[in-house]
N, C-alpha and C positions, 0 to 999 in steps of 0.2 A: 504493500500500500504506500511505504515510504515514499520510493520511486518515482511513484505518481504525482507525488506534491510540486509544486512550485517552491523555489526556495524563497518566496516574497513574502513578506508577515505584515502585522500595523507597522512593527518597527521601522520596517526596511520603507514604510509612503515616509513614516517621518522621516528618517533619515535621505531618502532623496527629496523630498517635498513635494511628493506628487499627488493631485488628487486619487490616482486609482494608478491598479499594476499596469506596466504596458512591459510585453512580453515579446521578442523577438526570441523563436528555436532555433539555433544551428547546430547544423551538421558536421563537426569534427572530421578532418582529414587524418583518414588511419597514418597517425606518423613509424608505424610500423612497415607502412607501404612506402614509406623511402628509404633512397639508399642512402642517405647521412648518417654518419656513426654521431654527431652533435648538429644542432640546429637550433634557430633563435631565432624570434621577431616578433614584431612591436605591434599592438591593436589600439586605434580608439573606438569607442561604440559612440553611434551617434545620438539620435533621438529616442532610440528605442535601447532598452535592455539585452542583452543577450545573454542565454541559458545554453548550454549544452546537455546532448542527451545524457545517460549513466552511460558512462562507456568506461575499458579502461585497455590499456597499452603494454607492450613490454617493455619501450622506452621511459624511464622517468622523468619526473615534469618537475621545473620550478616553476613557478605563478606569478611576479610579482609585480603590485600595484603601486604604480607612479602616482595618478591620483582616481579619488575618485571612491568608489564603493565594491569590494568583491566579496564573495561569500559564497563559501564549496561545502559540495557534499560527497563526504570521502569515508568507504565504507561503513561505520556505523556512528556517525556522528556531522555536527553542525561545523565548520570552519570559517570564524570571521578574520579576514587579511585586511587591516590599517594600510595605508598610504605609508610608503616607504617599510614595508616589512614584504616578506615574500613567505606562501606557503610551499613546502615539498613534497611530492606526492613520488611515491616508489613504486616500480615496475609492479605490475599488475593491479594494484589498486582500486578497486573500482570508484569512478568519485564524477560530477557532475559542477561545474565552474558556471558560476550566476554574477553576471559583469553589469554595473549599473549603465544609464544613461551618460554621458559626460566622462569616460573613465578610458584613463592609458594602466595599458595590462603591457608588460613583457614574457614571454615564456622562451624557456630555455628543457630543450629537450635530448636528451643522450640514453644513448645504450647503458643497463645497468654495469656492464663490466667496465667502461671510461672510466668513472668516476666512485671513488668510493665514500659515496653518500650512506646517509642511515638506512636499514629498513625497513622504519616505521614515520609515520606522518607529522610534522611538524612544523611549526613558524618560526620566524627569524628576523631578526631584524636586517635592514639593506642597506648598510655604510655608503658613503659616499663613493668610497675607494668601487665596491661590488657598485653600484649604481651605474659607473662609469664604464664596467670591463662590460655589463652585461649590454647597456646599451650599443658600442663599442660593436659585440657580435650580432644585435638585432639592422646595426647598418650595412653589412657584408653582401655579400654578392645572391640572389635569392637561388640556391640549387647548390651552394658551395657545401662543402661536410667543412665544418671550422674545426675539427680536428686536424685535418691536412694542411686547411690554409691560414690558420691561426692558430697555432698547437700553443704556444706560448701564454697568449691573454684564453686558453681554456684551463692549461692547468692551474696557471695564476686564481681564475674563477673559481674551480674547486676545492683548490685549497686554502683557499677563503672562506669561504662555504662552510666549509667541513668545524676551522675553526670557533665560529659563531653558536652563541649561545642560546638553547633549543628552548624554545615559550612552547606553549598549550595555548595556545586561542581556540578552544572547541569546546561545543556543548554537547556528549553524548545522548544520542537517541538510542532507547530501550529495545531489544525485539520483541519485549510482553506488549499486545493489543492496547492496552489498559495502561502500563507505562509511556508508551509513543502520545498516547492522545493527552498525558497530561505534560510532555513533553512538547509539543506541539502548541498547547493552551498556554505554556508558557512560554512559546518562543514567539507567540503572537501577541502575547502580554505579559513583560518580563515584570512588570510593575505589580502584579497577582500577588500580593500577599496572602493569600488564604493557606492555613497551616497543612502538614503531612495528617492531622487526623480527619481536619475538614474534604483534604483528596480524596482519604481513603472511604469515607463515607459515601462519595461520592463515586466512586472503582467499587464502590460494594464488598469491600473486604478490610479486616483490621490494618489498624494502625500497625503493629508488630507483624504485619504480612509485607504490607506497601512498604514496607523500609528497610525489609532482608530483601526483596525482591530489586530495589533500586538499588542497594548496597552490591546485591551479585552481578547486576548488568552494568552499572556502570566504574564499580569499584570506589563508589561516592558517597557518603550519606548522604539525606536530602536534604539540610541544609547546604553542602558545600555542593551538590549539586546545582541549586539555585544560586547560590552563591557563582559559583563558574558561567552562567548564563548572566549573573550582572556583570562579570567581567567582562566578556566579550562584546557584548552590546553597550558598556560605558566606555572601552577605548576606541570601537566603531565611533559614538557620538562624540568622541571627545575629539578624535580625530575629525570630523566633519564639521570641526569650528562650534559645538555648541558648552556652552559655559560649565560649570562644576557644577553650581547650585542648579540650572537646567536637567542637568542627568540625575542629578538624585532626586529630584522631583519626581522625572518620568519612571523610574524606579522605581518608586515607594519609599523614600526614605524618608523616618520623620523630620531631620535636619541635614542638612550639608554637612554638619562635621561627622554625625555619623557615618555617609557615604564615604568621607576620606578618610577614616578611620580603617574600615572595609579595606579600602584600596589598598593603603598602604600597608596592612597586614597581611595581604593577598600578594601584591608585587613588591613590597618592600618601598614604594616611593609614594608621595601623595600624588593625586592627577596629575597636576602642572608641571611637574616635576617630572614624571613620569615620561609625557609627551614631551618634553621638550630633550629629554634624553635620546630617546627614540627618532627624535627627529635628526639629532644631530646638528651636520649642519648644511642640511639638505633645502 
């Protein structure tokens, strides 16, 4: 049922500011069906959103957003990408890449033996140094393997890459019926305050049911599983220009210093702080 979804929520109008979804599908070129052992290049989307189907590759992918809004769906969980971080996706993967309107995407694609990336899914932040090698390969010649013709600024790339320190940006979705849909209810309103027992009345099962059950599927209790869904969706918004006291509002938080209390016990930094680390000095 997952598969079927859109990855658009209320979030995602606020966060572009659009009255309604506007949804553009395309169709991914099997980069399996080239002969490039590395390849790269650069997307904007125009007026319309672009979604790819679930597919997945033997090549792996990096993703990364210059500006704008991305948010992937990569085998059992939610992936929000900030502007100027990148997510990595590993050969086989199954995952589906949801690009806003107004948005520069890069992707960088290799065979899993080039490069000795993780392999398990992850975000990163895009230094300035990586911003420049990766764009650097999305200018090349279109049909060239940049293995051959720029062997140099690739190992450089991945061994950059490799050093860079691994974030969570994701919100795991359940495979119980009954977890997904409260999963879902919260990805459409992360602002839900309604407690684990008020869910579980509601899923028709205890309390002490609903919490072994989300402890085993996601490895989370459910607070820090809520918790991990305001993460993502406060450095989405924070990254999209909107204020501290703004996000904690939309959240539910009864005060702004509470929300940065959250924050910075979760990333170690207060918001402001946070992003403008991440930003560097891009």
């Amino acid at each position: 049922m997952f598969q079927q979804m859109t990855l658009f929520s209320k979030m995602d109008i606020l966060l572009l500011k659009k009255d309604k979804d506007i949804m553009h599908r395309t169709q991914p070129q099997n980069p399996d069906q080239l002969p490039q052992k590395v390849i790269a290049f650069y997307e904007q989307t125009g007026s319309q959103s672009e979604e790819s189907p679930y597919h997945h590759h033997h090549k792996g992918q990096l993703v990364f957003l210059l500006s704008g809004f991305l948010r992937c769906k990569i085998q059992d969980a939610i992936w929000v990408v900030p502007p100027h971080h990148a997510v990595w996706i590993p050969s086989q993967a199954p995952h589906c890449n949801m690009v806003a309107p107004q948005s520069e995407v890069c992707m960088v694609l290799c065979d899993p033996e080039i490069a000795e990336m993780p392999d398990q899914v992850y975000t990163l932040t895009i230094t300035p140094l990586l911003r420049e090698l990766i764009l650097h390969l999305t200018k090349q010649p279109k049909g060239d393997d940049l293995l051959l013709t720029v062997p140099k600024i690739v190992d450089v790339l991945f061994d950059e890459l490799v050093k860079m320190p691994v974030e969570k940006y994701q919100f795991p979705i359940p495979q119980d019926p009954r977890l997904s849909r409260i999963a879902f209810a919260l990805l459409d309103s992360p602002w839900d305050r309604r407690t684990i027992k008020e869910w579980a009345q509601e899923s028709a099962m205890s309390e002490k049911t609903l919490s072994r059950l989300i402890k085993q599927q996601t490895g989370l209790t459910f607070g820090r599983w809520k918790g991990q869904l305001h993460i993502v969706v406060a450095i989405q918004l924070l990254n999209s220009g909107y204020t501290v006291q703004y996000v904690a509002t939309e959240l539910g938080y009864e005060s702004v210093s509470a929300f940065i209390q959250f924050f910075k016990k979760t990333l170690g930094h207060a918001p402001k702080k946070y992003i403008k680390m991440t930003h560097g000095d891009l």
